[in-house]
N, C-alpha and C positions, 0 to 999 in steps of 0.2 A: 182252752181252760182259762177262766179267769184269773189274775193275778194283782192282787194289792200289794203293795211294799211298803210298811210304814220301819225307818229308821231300818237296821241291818238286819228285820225280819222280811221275810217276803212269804204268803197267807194264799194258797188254791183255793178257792173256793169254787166245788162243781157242783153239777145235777147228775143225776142218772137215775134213768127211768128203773121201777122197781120190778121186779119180776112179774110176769105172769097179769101185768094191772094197768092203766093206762096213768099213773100216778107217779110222781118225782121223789126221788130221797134227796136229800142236803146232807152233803160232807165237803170237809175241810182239812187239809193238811199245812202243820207252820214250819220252814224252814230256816234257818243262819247261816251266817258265814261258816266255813270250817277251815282248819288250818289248809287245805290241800285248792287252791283259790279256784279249782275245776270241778269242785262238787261242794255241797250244800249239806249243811247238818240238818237231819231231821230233829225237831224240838216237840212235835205232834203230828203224829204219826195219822197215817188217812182218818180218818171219822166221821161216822154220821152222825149230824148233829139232829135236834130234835126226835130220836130216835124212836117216837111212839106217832109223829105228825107224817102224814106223805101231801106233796102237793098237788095242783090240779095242773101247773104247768114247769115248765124247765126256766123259765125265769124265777119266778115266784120259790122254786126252791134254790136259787144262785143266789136271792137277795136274800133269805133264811139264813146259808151256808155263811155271807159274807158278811153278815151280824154278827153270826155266832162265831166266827174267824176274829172279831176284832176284839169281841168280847174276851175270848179265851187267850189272844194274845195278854190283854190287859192284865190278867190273873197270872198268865207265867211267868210277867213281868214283876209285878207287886210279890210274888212270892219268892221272884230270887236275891237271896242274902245281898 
């Protein structure tokens, strides 16, 4: 599973193929530190991004996933106080 860390977030971004279809979903999950320094806060919980787009390969939906991973980081960032 791919893994970006920017600053004390660290950003999954995977594929998996969609049921029943020969097509890719794009999801993301964002994780942080937690006080307990043996697990991870989840801050965005697994998601599929694009959630009307399927891709044709499992690449093409990891670099979907890890757009929309950086992107969504950016907004939970801007939006905490």
């Amino acid at each position: 599973m791919p893994t970006k860390y920017v600053d004390d977030f660290e950003i999954e971004f995977t594929a998996e193929q969609l049921p029943g279809t020969n097509k890719w979903g794009a999801y993301v999950t964002i994780y942080t530190q937690s006080a307990n320094p043996m697990h991870l806060a989840t801050v965005y919980p697994k998601h599929r991004v694009a959630a009307d787009q399927s891709f044709a390969s499992e690449a093409a939906a990891e670099a979907e996933a890890e757009k929309a991973g950086t992107l969504t980081l950016a907004q939970l960032r801007s939006s905490k106080p």
